[in-house]
C-alpha positions in Angstrom: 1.2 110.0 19.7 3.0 109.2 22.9 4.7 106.0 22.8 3.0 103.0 24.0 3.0 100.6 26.8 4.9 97.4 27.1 1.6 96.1 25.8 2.5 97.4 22.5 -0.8 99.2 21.9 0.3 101.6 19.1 -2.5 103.6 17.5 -6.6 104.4 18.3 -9.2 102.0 16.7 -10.9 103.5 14.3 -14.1 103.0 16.4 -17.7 104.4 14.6 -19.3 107.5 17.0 -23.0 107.2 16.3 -25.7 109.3 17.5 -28.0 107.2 19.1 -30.7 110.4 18.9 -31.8 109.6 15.5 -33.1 105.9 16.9 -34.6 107.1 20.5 -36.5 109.9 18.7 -36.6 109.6 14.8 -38.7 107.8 12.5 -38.8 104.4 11.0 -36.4 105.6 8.7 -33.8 106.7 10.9 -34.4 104.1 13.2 -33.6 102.0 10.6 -30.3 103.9 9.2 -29.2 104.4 12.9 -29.5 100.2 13.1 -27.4 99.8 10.0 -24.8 101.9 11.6 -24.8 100.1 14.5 -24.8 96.8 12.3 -22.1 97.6 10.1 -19.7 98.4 13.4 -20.5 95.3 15.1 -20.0 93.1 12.0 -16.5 94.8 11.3 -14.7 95.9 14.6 -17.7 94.6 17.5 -17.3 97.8 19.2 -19.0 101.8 18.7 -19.3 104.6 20.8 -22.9 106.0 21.4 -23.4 109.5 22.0 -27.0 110.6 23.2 -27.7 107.6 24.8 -30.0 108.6 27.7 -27.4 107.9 30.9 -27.4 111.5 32.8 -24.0 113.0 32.8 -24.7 114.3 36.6 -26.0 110.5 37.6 -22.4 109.3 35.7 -20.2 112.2 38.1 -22.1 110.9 41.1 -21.2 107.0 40.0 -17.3 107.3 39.7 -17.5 109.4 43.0 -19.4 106.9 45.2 -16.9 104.4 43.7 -13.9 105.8 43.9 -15.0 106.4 47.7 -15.5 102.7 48.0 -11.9 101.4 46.6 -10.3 103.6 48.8 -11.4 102.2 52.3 -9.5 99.7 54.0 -9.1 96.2 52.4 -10.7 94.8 55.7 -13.4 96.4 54.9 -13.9 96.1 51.7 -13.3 91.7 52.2 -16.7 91.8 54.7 -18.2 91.7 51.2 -16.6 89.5 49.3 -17.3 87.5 46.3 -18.8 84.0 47.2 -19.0 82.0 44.2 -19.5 81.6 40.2 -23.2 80.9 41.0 -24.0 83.9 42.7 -21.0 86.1 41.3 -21.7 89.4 43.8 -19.9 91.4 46.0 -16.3 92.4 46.0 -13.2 91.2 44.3 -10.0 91.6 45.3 -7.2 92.6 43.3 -5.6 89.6 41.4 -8.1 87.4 42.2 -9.6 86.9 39.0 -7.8 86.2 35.3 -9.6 86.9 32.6 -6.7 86.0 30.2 -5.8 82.4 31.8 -2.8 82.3 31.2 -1.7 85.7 32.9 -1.5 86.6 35.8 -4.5 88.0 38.1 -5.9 90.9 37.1 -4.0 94.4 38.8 -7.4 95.8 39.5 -10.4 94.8 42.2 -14.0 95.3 41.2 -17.5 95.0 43.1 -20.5 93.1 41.1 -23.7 94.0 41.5 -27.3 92.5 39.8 -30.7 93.4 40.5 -32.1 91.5 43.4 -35.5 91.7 44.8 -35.2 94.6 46.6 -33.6 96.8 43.4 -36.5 95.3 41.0 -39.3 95.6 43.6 -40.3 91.8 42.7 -40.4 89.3 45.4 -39.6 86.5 42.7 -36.1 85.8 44.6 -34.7 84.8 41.0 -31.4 86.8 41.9 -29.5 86.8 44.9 -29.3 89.6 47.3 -26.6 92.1 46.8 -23.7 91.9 49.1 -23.9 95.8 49.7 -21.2 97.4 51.7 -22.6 99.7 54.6 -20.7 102.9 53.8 -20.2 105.1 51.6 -23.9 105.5 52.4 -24.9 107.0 48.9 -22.9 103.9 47.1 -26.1 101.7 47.3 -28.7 104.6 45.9 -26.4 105.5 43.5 -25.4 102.1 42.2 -28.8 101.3 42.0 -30.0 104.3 40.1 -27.3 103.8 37.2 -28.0 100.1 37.0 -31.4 100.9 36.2 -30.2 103.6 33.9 -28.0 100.9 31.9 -31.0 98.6 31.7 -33.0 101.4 29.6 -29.7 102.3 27.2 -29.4 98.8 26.7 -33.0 97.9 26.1 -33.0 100.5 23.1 -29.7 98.7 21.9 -31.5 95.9 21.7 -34.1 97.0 19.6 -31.9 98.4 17.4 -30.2 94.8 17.3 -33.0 93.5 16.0 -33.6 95.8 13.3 -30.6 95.3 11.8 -30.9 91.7 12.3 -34.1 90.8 10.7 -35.8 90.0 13.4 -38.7 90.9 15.5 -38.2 93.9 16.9 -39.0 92.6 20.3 -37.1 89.4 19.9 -33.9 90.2 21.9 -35.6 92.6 24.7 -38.0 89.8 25.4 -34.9 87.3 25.7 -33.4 89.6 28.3 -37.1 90.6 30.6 -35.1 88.8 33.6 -32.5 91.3 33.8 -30.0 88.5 34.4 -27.5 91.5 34.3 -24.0 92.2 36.0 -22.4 95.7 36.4 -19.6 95.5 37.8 -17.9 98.8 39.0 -13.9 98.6 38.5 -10.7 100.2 40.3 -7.4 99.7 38.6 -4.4 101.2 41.1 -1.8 103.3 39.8 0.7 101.1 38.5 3.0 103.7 41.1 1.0 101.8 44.2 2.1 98.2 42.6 4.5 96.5 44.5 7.4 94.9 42.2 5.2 92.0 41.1 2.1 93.2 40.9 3.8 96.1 38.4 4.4 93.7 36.0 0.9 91.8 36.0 -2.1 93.3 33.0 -4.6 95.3 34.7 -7.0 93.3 32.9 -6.0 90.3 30.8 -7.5 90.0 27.1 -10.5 88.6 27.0 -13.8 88.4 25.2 -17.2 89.5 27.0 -19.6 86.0 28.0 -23.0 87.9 27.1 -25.0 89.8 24.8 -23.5 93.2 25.3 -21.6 95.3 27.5 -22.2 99.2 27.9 -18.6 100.3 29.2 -18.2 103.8 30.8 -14.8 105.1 31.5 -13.1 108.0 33.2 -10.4 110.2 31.5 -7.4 108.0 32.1 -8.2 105.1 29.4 -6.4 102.0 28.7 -8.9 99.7 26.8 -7.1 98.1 24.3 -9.1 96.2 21.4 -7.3 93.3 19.0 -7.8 93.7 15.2 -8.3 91.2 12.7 -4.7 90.8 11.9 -3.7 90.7 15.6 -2.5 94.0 16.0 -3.6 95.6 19.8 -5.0 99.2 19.3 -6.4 101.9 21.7 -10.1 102.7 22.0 -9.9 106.0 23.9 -12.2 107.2 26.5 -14.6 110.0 24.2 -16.3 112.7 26.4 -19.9 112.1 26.6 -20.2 108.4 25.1 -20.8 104.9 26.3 -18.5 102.4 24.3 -20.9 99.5 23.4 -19.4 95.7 22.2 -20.9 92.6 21.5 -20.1 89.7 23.3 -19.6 86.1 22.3 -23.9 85.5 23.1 -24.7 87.6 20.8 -21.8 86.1 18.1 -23.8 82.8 18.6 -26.7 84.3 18.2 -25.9 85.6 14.8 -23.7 83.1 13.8 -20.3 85.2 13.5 -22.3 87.9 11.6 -21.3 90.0 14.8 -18.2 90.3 16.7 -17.1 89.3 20.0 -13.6 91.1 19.8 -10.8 90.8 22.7 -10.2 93.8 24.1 -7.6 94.1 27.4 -6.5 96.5 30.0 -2.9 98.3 29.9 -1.8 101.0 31.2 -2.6 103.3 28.5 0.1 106.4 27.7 2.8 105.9 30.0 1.1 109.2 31.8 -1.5 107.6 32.6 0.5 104.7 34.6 0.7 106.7 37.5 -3.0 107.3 37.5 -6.0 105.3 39.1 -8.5 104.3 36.5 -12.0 103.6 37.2 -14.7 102.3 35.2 -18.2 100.8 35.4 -19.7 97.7 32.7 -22.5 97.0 32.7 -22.9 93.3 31.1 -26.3 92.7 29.5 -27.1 89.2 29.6 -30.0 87.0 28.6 -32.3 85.4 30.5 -30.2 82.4 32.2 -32.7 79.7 31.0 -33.1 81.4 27.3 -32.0 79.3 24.7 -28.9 80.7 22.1 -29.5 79.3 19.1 -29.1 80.8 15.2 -31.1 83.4 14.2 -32.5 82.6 10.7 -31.5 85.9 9.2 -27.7 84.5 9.9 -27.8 81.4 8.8 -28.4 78.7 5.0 -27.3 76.5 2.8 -24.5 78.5 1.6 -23.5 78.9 5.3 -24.5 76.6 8.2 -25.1 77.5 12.0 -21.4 76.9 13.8 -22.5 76.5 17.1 -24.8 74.0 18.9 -27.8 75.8 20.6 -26.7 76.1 24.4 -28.6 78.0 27.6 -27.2 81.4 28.4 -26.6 79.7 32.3 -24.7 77.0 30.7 -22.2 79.3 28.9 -22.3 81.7 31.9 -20.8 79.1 34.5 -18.0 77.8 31.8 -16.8 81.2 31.2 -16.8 82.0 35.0 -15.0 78.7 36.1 -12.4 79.8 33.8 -12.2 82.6 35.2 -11.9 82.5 39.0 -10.3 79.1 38.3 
């Protein structure tokens, strides 16, 4: 193993690889020994890779290239579509203009968020905002849109297979999510090579937990997701050919009453190769409906052990974790 970062990331997480092929196209059995993988991974490290889950490899290739051809225009250019506000939480965002670990530094990396407006839904309910697209690359837009779309079905059949394992009905969580009150957010982190002295020393992304349900994380060769164990230990979760690495966010560890994990996770620099690489990513944040309430799921909760958390809105969480955020 090649020695770590100045993060101190020493070893790979032991993170579950589960062929999501037995669920998509097998039997109530296997459905239901696929969810009990998928349960057992969440309730003891709230991440696992999924293999087979339905993204096209080719739609993927076509993603990190419109991307990467994005990042590398002019900041100018890039600023003409700039993130607004918390509320509508769209557009582009600079480098170190968001912390997700307050009390670091801003983030080395810059990012453009995207949701699915009117125009991407074919709806004409105005419930999201209209996407602050850029005007060139010209395929960045088609292509964006196509993979958001894609996320939405992979994380749909996630969410059946939550509530499997959960106990509840197996409609329960997709219905909770119809609104597509998503965010993917595609994600540029420089070569720590193109830092200048300060930015060098700043996280490319600060630890953090994710605000919603789930997150489907895709990432290209050069890694650097970190995840914290149980005993406080930082350890790798390596990019794996042909996966999407799945977590749960602190939504869904409401929702089931700390039965599932909400795990911070960060971004170093990975092997000190890597450092001198660009790395780029796409998440795609699965989030309930904003007006949906979060409240215990029965299956989590009793006498023996009581619901922690007050029921809240998924807005109301949304805009206290973003105001911490962007500060």
């Amino acid at each position: 193993m090649a020695t770590a970062n100045a993060h101190h990331a020493v070893t790979d997480l032991p993170v579950p690889v589960i062929d999501f092929s037995a669920f998509t196209g097998g039997d109530t059995s296997r459905q239901a020994e696929t969810a009990a993988e998928i349960s057992r991974a969440c309730r003891e490290i709230g991440f696992f890779y999924l293999k087979h889950h339905g993204v096209d490899a080719a739609l993927l290739d076509e993603m990190f290239a419109a991307s990467a051809e994005f990042f590398d225009q002019p900041a100018q250019i890039k600023q003409d579509v700039a993130w607004q506000s918390a509320e509508e939480n769209l557009g582009y965002v600079a480098i170190g203009r968001e912390s997700l670990d307050p009390n670091q530094p801003g983030d080395f990396k810059e990012a453009f968020n995207i949701n699915e407006d009117d125009a991407m839904s074919g709806e004409h309910a105005q419930r999201h905002p209209a996407n602050r697209w850029p005007p060139r690359p010209q395929a960045f837009r088609p292509v964006m849109e196509r993979f958001f779309h894609a996320c939405v079905n992979t994380a749909d059949a996630v969410l059946h297979a939550f509530a499997i394992a959960l106990e509840t009905p197996r409609e329960f969580f997709v219905e909770k999510h119809a609104a597509h009150d998503h965010t993917m957010r595609v994600l540029h982190y420089p070569a720590l090579g193109k830092a200048g002295q300060d930015d060098a020393a700043k996280p490319r992304a600060g630890g953090h937990t994710d605000y919603g349900s789930i997150t489907l994380l895709f990432q290209d060769d050069v890694g650097g997701l970190e995840v914290r164990t149980l005993d406080g230990e930082w350890r790798f979760a390596p990019p794996i050919p042909g996966t999407v690495l799945i977590n749960t966010g602190d939504l869904m560890q409401r929702w089931t009453n700390d039965v599932f994990r909400s795990t911070p996770h960060r971004v170093g620099a990975s092997l000190a190769e890597n450092a001198e690489r660009d790395r780029y990513s796409v998440a795609f944040f699965c989030h309930p409906d904003m007006d949906a309430e979060i409240a215990c799921l029965d299956s989590c909760h009793g006498e023996s052990k009581p619901a922690k958390y007050p029921p809240i809105t998924a807005h109301e969480h949304l805009m206290e974790r973003l105001g911490a955020t962007y500060g």
